[in-house]
TIKOLTOR-982908 format. One record per residue: residue number from 1; residue in one letter; x negated, y, z of N, C-alpha, C in turn. Coordinates in Angstrom, 3 decimals, always signed. Layout:
N
NUM/A/X/Y/Z/X/Y/Z/X/Y/Z
...
END
This chain:
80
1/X/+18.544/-13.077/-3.316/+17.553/-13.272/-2.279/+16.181/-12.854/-2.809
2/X/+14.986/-11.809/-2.106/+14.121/-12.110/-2.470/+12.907/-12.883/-2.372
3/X/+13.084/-14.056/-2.149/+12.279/-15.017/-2.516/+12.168/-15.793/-3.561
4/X/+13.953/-15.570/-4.288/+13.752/-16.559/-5.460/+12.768/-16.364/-6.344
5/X/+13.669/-17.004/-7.410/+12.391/-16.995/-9.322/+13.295/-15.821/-9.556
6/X/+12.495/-14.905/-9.792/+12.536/-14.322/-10.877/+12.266/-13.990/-12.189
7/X/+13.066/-13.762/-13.480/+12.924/-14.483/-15.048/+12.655/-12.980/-15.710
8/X/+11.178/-12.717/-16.116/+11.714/-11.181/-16.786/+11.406/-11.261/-18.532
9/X/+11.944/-10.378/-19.100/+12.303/-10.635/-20.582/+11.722/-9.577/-20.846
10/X/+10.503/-9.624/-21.575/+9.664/-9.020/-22.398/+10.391/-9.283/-23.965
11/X/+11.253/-8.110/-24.193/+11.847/-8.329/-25.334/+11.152/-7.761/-26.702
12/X/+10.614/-7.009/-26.030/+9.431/-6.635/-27.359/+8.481/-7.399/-27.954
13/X/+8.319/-8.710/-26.948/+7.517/-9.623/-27.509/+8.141/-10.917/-27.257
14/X/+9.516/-11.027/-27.314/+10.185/-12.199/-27.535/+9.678/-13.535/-26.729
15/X/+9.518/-12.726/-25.359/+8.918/-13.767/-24.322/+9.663/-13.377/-23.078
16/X/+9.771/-14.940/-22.045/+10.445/-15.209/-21.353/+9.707/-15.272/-20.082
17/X/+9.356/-14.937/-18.738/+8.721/-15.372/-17.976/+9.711/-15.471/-16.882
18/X/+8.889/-16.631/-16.329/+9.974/-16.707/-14.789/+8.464/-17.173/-13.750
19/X/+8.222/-16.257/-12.708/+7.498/-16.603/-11.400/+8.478/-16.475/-9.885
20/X/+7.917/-16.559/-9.111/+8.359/-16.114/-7.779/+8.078/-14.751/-7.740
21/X/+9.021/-14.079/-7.076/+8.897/-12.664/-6.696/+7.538/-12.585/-6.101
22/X/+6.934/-12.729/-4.999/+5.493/-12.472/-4.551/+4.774/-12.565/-5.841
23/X/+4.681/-13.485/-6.350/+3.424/-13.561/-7.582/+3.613/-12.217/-8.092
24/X/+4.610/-12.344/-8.818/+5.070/-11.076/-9.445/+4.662/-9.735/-8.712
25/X/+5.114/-9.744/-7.607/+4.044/-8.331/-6.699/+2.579/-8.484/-6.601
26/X/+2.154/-9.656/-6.571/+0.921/-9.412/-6.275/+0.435/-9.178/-7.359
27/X/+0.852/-9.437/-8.765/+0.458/-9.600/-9.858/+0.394/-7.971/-10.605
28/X/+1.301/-7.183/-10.039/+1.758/-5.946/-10.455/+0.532/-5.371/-10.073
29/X/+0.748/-5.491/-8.346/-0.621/-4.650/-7.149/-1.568/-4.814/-7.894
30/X/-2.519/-6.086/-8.142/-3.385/-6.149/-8.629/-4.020/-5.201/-10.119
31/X/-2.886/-5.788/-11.183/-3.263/-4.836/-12.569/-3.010/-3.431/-11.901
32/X/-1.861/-2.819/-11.156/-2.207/-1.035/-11.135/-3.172/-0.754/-10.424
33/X/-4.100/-1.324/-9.446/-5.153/-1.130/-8.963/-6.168/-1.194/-9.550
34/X/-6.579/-2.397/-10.304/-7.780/-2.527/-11.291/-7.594/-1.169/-12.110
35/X/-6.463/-1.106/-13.106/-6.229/-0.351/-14.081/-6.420/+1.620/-13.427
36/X/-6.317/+1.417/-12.407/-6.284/+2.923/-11.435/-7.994/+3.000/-11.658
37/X/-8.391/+1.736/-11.327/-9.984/+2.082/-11.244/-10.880/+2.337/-12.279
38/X/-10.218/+1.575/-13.500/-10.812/+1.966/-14.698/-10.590/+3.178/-14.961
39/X/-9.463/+4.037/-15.069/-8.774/+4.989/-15.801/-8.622/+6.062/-14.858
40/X/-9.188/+7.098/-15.291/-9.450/+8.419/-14.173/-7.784/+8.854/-14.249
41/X/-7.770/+8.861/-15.549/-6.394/+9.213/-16.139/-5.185/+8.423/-15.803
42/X/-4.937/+7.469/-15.776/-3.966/+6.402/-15.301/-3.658/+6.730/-13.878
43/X/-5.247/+6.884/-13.116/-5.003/+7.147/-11.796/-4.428/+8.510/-11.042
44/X/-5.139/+9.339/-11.775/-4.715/+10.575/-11.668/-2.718/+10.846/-11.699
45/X/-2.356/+9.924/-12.734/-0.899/+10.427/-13.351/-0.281/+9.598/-12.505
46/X/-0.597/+7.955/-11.897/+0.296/+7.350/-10.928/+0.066/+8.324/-9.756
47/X/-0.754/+8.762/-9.139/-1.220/+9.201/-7.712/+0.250/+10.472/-7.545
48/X/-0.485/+11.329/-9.096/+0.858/+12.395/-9.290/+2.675/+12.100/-9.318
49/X/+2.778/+10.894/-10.336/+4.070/+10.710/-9.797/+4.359/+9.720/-8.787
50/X/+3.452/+9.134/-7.751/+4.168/+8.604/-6.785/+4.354/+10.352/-5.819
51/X/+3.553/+10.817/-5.969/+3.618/+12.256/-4.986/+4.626/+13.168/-5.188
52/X/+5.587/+13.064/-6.583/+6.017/+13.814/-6.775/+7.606/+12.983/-6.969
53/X/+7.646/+11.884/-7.229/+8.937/+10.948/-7.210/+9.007/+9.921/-6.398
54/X/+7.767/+9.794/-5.511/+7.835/+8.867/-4.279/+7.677/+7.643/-4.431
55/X/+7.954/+6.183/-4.356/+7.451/+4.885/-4.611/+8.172/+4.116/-3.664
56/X/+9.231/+3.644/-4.533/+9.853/+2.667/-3.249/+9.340/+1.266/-2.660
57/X/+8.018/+0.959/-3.451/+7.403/-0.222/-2.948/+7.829/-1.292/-3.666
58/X/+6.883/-2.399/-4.572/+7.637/-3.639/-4.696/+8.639/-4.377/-4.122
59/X/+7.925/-5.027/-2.826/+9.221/-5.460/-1.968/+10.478/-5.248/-1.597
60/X/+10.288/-3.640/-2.014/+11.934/-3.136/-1.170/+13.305/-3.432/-2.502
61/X/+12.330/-2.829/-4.185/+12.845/-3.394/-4.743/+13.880/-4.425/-5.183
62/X/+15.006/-3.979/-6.046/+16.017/-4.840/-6.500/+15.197/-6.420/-7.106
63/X/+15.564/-6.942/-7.821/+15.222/-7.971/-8.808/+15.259/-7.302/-10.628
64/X/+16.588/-6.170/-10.764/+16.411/-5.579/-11.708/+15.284/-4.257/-11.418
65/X/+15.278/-3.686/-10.775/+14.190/-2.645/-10.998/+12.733/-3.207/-10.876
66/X/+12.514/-4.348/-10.168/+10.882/-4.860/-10.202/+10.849/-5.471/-11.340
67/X/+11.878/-6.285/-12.227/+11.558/-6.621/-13.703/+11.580/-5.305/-14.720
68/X/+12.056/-4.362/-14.277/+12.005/-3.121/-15.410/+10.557/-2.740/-15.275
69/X/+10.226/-2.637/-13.871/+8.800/-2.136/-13.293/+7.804/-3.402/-13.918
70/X/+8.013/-4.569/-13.916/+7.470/-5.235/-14.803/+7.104/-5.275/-16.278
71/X/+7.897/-5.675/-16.894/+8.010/-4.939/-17.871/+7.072/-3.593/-18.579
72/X/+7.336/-2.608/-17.469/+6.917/-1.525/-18.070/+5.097/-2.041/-17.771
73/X/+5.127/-2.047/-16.726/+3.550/-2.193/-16.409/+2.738/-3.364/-16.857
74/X/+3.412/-4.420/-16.874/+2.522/-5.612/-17.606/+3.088/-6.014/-19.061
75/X/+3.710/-5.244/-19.769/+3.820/-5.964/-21.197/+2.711/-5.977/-21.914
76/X/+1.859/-5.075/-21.787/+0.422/-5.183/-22.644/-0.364/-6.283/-22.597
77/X/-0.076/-6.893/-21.142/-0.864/-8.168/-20.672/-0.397/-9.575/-21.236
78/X/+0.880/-9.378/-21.043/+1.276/-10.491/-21.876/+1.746/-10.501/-23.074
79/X/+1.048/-9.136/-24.256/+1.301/-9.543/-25.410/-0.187/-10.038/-26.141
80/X/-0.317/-11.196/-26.146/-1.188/-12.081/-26.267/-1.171/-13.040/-27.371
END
């Protein structure tokens, strides 16, 4: 279902998180937006591959592909 908890495993930093799916999207939206605004470059290369590999959207998302998408996009944040 997506409303449950979802648990994602930052294994590179031997950490466990579990939120609700929304947090977790909003949490994503938020850092690639800020991070788009800082980074001409960041922005430039998401803009390019959503244009060029498309973007299936958080929501539409599995539970495994929004924790991979997690993962990829917020491990910096939570290695703390």
């Amino acid at each position: 279902m997506k409303n449950n908890q979802l648990t994602v495993d930052f294994k590179d930093l031997n950490l466990t998180v579990t939120k609700n799916r929304d947090e977790w999207i909003k949490e994503l939206h938020k850092y690639v937006l800020a991070y788009c605004y800082e980074s001409c470059a960041y922005n430039d290369n998401t803009l390019s591959d959503f244009l060029m590999h498309g973007f299936k959207g958080y929501k539409n998302m599995t539970d495994e592909e929004l924790a991979e998408e997690i993962v990829y996009e917020l491990e910096s944040v939570y290695d703390k």
